[in-house]
Kinemage of the C-alpha trace (Angstrom):
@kinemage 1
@onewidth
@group {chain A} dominant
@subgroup {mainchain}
@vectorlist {calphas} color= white
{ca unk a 1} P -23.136 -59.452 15.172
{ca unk a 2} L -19.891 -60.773 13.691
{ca unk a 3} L -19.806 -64.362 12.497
{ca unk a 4} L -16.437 -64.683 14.846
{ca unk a 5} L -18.472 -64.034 17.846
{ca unk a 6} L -21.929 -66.668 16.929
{ca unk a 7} L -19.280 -69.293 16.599
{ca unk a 8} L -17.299 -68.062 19.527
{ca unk a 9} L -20.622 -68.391 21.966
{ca unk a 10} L -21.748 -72.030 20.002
{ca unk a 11} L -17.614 -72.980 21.103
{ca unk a 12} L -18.727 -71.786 24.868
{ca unk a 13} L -22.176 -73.654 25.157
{ca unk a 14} L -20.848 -76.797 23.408
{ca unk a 15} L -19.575 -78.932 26.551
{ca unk a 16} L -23.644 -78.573 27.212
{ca unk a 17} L -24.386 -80.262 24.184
{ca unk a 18} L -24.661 -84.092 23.457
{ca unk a 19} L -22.180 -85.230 20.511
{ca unk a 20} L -21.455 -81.543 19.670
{ca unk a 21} L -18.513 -81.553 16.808
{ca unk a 22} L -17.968 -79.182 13.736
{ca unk a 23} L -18.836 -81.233 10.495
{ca unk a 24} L -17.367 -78.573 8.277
{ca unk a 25} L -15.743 -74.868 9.226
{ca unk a 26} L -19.352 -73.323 8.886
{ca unk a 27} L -21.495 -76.275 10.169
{ca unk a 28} L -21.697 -78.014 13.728
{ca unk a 29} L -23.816 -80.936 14.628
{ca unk a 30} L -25.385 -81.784 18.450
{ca unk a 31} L -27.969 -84.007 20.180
{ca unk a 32} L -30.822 -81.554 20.138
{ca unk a 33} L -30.983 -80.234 23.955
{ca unk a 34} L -34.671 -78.441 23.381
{ca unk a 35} L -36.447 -82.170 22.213
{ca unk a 36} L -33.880 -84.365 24.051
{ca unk a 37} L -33.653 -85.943 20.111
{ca unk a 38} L -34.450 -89.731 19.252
{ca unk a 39} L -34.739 -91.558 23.188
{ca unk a 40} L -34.539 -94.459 20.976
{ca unk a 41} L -31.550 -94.100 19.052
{ca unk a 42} L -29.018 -92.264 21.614
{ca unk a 43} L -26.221 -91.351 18.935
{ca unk a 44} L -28.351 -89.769 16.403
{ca unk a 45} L -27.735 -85.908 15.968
{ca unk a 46} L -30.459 -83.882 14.436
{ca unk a 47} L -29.747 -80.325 15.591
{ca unk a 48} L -27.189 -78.355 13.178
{ca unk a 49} L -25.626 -74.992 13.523
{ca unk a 50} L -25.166 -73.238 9.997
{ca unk a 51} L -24.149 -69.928 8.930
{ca unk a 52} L -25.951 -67.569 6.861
{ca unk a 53} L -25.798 -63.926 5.634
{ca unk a 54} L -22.752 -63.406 8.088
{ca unk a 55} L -24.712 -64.814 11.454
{ca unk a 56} L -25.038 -68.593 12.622
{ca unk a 57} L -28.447 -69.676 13.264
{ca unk a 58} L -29.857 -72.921 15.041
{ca unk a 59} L -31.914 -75.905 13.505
{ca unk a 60} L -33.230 -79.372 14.766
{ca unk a 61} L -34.891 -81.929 12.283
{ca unk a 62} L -36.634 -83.139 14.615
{ca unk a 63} L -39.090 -80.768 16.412
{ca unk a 64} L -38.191 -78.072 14.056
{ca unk a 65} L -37.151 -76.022 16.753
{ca unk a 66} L -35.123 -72.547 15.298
{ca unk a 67} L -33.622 -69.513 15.997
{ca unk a 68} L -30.686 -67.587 15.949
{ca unk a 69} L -27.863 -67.905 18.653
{ca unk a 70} L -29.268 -65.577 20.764
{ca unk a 71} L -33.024 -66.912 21.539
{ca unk a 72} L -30.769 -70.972 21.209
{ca unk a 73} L -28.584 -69.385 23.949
{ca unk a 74} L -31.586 -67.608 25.826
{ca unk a 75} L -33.216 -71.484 26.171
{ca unk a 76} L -30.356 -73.456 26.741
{ca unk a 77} L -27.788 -71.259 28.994
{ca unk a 78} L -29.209 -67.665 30.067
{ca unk a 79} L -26.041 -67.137 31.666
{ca unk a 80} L -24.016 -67.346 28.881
{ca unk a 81} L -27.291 -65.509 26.670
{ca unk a 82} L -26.194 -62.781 29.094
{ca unk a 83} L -22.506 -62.564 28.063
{ca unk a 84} L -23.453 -62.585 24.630
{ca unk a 85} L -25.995 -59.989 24.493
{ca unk a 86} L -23.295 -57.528 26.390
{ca unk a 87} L -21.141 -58.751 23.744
{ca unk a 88} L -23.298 -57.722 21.422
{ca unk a 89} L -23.934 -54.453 22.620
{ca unk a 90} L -19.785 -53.870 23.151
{ca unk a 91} L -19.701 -54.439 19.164
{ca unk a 92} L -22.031 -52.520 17.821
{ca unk a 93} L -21.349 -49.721 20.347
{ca unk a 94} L -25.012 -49.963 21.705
{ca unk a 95} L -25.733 -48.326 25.493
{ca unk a 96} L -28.996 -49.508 25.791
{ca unk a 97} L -30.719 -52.624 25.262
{ca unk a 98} L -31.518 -54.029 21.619
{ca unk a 99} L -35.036 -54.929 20.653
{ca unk a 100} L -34.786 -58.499 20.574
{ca unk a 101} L -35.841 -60.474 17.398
{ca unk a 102} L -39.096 -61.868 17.366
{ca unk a 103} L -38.546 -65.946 16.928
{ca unk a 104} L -41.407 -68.806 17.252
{ca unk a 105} L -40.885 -70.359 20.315
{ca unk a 106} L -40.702 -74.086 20.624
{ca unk a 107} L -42.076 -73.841 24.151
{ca unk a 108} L -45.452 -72.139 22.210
{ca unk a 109} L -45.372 -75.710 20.325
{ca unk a 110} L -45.811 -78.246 22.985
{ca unk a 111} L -47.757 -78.329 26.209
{ca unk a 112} L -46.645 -76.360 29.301
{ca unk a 113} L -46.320 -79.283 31.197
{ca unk a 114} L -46.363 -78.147 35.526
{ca unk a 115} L -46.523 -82.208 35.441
{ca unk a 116} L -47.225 -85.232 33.821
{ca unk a 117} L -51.263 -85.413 34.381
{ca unk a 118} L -51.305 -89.059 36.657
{ca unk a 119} L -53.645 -90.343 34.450
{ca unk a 120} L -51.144 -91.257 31.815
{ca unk a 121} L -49.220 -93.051 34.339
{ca unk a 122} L -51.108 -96.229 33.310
{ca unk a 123} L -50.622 -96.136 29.755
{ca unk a 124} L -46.481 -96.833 28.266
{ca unk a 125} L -45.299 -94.018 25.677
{ca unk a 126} L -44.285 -94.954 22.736
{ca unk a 127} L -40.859 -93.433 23.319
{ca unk a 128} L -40.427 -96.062 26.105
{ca unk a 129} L -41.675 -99.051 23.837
{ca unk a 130} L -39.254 -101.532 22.064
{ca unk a 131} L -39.270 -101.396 18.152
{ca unk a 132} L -41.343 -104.792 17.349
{ca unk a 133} L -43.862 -103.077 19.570
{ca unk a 134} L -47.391 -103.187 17.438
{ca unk a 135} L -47.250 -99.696 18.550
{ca unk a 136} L -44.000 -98.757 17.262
{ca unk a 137} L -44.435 -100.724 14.277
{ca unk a 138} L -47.796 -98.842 13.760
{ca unk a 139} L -46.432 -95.235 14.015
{ca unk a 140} L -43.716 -96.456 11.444
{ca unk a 141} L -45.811 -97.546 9.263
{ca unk a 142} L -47.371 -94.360 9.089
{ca unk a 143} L -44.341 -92.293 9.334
{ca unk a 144} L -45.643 -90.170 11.997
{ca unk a 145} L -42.722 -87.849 12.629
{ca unk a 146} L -40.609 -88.651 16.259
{ca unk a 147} L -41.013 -85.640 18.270
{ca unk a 148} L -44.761 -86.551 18.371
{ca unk a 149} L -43.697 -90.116 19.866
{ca unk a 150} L -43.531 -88.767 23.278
{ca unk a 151} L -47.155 -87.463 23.069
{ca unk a 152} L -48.686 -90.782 22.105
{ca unk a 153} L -49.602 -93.751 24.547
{ca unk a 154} L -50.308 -97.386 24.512
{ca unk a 155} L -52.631 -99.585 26.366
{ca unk a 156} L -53.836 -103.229 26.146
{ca unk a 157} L -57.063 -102.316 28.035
{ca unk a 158} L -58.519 -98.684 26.355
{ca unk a 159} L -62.214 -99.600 28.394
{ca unk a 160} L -60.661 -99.258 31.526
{ca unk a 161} L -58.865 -96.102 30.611
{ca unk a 162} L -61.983 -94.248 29.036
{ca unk a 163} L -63.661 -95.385 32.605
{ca unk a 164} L -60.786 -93.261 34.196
{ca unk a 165} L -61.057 -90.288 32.323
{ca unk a 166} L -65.137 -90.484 32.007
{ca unk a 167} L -66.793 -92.302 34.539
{ca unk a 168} L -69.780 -91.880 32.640
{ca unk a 169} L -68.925 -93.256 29.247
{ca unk a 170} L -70.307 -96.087 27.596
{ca unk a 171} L -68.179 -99.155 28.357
{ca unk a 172} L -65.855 -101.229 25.336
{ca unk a 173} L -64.153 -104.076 25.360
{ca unk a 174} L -60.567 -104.541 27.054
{ca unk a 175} L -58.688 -104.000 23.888
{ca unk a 176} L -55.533 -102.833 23.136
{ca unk a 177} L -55.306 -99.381 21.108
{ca unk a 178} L -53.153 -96.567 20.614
{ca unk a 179} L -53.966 -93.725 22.615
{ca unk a 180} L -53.430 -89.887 21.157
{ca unk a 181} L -54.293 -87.455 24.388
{ca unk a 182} L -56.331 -83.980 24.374
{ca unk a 183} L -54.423 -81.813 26.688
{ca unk a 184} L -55.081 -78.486 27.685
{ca unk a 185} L -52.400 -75.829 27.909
{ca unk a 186} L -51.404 -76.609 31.915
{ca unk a 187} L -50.968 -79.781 30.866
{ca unk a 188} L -54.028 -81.661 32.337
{ca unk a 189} L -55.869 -84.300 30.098
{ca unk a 190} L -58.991 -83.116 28.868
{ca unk a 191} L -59.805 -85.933 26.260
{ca unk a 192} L -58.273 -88.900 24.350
{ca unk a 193} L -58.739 -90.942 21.243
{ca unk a 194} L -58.266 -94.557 21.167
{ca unk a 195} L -56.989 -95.978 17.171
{ca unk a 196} L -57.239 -99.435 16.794
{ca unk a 197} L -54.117 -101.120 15.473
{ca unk a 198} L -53.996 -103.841 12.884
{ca unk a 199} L -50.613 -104.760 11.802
{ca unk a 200} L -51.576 -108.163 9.455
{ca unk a 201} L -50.439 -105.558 6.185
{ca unk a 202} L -50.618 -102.213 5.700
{ca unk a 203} L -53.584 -102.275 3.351
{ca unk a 204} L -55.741 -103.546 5.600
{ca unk a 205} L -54.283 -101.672 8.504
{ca unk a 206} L -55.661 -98.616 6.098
{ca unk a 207} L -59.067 -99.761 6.188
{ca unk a 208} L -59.711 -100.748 9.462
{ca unk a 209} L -58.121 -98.296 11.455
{ca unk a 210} L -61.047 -96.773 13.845
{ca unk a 211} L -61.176 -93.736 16.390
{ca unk a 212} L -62.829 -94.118 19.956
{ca unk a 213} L -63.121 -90.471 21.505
{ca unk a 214} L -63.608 -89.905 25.223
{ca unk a 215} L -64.149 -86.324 26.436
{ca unk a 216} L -62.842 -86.197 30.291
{ca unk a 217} L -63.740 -82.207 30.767
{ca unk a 218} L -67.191 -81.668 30.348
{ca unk a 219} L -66.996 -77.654 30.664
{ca unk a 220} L -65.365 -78.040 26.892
{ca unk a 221} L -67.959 -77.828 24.234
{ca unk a 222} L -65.494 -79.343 21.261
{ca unk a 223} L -62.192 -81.412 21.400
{ca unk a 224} L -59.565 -79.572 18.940
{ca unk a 225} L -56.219 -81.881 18.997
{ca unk a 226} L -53.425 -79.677 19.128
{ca unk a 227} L -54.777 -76.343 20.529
{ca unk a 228} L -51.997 -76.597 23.653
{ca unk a 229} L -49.131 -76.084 20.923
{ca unk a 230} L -50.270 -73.741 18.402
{ca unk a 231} L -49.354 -70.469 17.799
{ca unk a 232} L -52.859 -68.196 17.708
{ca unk a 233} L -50.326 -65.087 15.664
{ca unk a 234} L -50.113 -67.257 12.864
{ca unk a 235} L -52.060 -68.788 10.458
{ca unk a 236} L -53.676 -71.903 11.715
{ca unk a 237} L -54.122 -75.378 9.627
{ca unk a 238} L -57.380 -77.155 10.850
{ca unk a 239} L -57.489 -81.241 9.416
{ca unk a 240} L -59.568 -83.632 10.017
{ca unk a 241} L -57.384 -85.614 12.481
{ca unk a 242} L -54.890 -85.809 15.282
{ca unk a 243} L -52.008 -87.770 13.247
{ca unk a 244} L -52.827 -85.648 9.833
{ca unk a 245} L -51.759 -82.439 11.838
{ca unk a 246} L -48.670 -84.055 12.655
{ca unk a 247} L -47.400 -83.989 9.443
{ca unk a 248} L -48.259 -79.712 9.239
{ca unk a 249} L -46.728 -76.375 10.737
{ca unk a 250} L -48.926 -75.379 13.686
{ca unk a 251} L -52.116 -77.519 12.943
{ca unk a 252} L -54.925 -78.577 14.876
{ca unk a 253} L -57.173 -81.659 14.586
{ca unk a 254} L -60.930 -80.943 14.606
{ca unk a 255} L -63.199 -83.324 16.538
{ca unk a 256} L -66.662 -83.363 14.571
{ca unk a 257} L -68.856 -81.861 12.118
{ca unk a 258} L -69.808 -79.367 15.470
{ca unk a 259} L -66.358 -77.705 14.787
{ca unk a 260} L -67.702 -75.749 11.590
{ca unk a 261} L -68.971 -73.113 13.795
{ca unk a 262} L -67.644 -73.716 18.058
{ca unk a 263} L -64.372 -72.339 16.933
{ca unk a 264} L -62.233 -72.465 19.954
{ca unk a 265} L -61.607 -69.150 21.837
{ca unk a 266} L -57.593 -69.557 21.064
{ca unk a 267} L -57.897 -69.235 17.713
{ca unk a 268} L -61.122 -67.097 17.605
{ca unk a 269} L -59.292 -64.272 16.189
{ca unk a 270} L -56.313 -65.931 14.425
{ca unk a 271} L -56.526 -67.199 10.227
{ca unk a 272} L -57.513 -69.893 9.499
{ca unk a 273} L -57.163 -72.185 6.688
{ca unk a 274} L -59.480 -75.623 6.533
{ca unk a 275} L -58.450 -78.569 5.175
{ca unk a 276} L -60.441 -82.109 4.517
{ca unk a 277} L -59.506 -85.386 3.162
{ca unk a 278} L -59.441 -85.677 -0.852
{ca unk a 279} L -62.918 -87.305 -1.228
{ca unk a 280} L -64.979 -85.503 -3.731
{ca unk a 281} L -67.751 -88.045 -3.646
{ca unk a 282} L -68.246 -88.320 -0.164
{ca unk a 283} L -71.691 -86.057 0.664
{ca unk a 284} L -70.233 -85.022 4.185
{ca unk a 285} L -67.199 -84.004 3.375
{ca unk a 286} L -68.806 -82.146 0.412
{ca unk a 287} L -71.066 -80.681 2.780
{ca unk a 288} L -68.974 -79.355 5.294
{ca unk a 289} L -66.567 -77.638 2.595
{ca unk a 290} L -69.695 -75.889 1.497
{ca unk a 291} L -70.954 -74.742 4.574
{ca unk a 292} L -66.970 -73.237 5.602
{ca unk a 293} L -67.069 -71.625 2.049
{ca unk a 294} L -70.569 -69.951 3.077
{ca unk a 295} L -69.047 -68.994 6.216
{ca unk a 296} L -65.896 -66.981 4.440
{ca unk a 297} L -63.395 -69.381 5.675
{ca unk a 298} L -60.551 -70.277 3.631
{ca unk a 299} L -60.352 -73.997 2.504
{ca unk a 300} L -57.939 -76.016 0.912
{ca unk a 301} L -59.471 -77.778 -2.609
{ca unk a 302} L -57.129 -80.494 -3.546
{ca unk a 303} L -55.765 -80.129 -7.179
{ca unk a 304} L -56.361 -83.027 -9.938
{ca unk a 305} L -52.930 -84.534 -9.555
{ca unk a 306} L -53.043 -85.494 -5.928
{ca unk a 307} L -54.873 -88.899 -5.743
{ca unk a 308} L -53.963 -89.573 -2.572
{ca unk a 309} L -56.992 -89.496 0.051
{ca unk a 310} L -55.249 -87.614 3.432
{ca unk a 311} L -52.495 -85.954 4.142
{ca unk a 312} L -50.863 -88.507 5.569
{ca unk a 313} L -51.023 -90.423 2.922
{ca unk a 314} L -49.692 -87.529 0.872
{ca unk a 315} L -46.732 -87.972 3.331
{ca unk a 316} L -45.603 -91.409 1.556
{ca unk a 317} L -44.354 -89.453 -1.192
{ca unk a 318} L -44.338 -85.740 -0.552
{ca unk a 319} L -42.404 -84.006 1.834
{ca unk a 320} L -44.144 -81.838 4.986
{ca unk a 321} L -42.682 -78.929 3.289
{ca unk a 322} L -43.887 -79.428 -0.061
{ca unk a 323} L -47.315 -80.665 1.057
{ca unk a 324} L -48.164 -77.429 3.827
{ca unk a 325} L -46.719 -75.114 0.086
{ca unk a 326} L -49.639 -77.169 -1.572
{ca unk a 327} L -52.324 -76.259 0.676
{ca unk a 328} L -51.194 -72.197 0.488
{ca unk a 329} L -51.177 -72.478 -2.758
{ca unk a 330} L -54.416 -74.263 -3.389
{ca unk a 331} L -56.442 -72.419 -0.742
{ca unk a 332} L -59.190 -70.004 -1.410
{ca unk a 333} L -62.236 -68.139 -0.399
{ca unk a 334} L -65.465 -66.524 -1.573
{ca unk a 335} L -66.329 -67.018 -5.326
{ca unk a 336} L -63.094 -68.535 -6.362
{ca unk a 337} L -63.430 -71.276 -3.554
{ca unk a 338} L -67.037 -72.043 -4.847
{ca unk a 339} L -65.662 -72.185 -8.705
{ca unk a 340} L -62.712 -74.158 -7.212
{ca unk a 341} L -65.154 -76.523 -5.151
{ca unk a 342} L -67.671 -77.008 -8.205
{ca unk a 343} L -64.651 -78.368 -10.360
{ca unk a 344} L -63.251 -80.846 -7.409
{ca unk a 345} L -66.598 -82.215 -6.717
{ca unk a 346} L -67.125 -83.554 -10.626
{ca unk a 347} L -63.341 -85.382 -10.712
């Protein structure tokens, strides 16, 4: 596929495209149409078309959505997806149909939504909050990236909402938290954790933030945050919590020391690599690392130079990028994750 024809189909699909223009011959800028970009900030303009090795390829900084033109064209306009591909074929003098390139999805990274479950419909998103919002102000403070805005919840009152989800639970106060939902790949609810917010400064925001966990579907042995959006075919990133996967390439969130061994059926046969907070003297956390090790999974031992105690916090000053290429590089198995362990307990 000729370089002429990519830009001729990106020319064609552009009146689709919010604040489409060409920044440079080679390089166009749009709203992204996949995420719907900032709902905040209506003129910012995160999705980029580039060229490289003689084809134009597709990228949003925001939900990290990319492909080439054909799978962009395929999601936003199959019509004109058609008209390439026959285009395609006319070049290359092809009479029967190409195998098509094998892309991650972005609709494998977020929940297949038939509806928004009702129960939400009492809680505000944080996409639909003003920006003195404690809310707002909270997930600033601790960078969590934007596309996950529209996946996170407020209420003043998260009693009455654990009472809606689990009749059964054990009642707390009326107070207001920030709710992260569990949902389950049609979309339904299945669990929710409540964080408490405490905006007086950040340090003490970092020391009393809590978690309240309500489990809604009883059939479910063990909550995993994220399992809806990840992609079983590659390697999967399992953290200790909901807003440290955020900040990783197809992560999940585990829900309890129980998740050592009730590994979800979705990733049951994927890889796996396990990753806690940086807290060599804390027994639990030592323990669990030493149990995964005896089980032959692959964990993540911090190196000496990071001092920082999650990966969020690792976010402050390290990019996602660099941080997820820390983890591969400093993950191991066997004997070497036992040698590896033995050294990271005694910093």
């Amino acid at each position: 596929m000729t370089v002429y024809i990519d830009k001729k189909f990106i020319n064609m699909v552009s009146p689709l495209l919010n604040r489409f223009s060409w920044k440079k011959e080679n390089l166009a800028n749009c709203r992204c149409p996949i995420c719907g970009d900032s709902q905040r900030n209506k003129t910012k303009t995160r999705g980029y078309f580039y060229e490289k090795s003689g084809s134009y390829f597709y990228k949003c900084h925001n939900c990290d959505f990319g492909s080439n033109i054909y799978n962009f064209l395929k999601e936003i306009s199959p019509n004109l997806c058609e008209e390439y591909k026959m285009e395609e074929w006319r070049e290359r003098g092809i009479t029967k149909k190409p195998k098509e390139e094998e892309v991650f999805k972005f609709k494998d990274s977020k929940p297949k939504f038939k509806k928004k479950d009702r129960i939400l419909d009492t809680l505000q998103c944080l996409n639909d909050l003003t920006d003195e919002h404690p809310a707002v102000l909270f997930a600033n403070m601790r960078i969590i990236p934007n596309q996950f805005w529209r996946y996170l919840y407020f209420t003043e009152d998260f009693g009455s909402f654990m009472k809606t989800l689990d009749p059964d639970c054990l009642p707390v106060g009326a107070e207001p938290r920030l709710v992260i939902p569990f949902f389950n790949r049609e979309g339904d609810v299945v669990g929710a954790q409540g964080r408490a917010i405490n905006m007086t400064d950040e340090a003490n925001a970092r020391k009393t933030l809590k978690y309240i966990t309500v489990k809604g579907d009883k059939s479910i042995d063990r909550l995993f945050y994220g399992l809806w959006r990840v992609n079983p075919k590659k390697r999967v990133y399992v953290v200790e919590g909901p807003i440290d996967s955020m900040f990783l390439q197809n992560a999940i969130a585990m829900v309890g020391a129980g998740a050592l061994r009730n590994i979800p059926d979705r990733i049951a046969d994927s890889e796996t690599t396990w990753i806690y907070d940086n807290e060599p003297r804390n027994v639990q956390i030592c323990s669990y690392i030493e149990k995964l090790i005896e089980m032959g999974r692959d964990v993540c031992i911090w190196p000496d130079s990071i001092k920082e105690k999650d990966i969020n916090d690792m976010a402050y000053q390290r990019s996602t990028r660099k941080i997820q290429k820390m983890i591969d590089e400093n993950t191991f198995s066997g004997l070497e994750a036992t040698l590896r362990f033995r050294d990271w307990r005694k910093v």
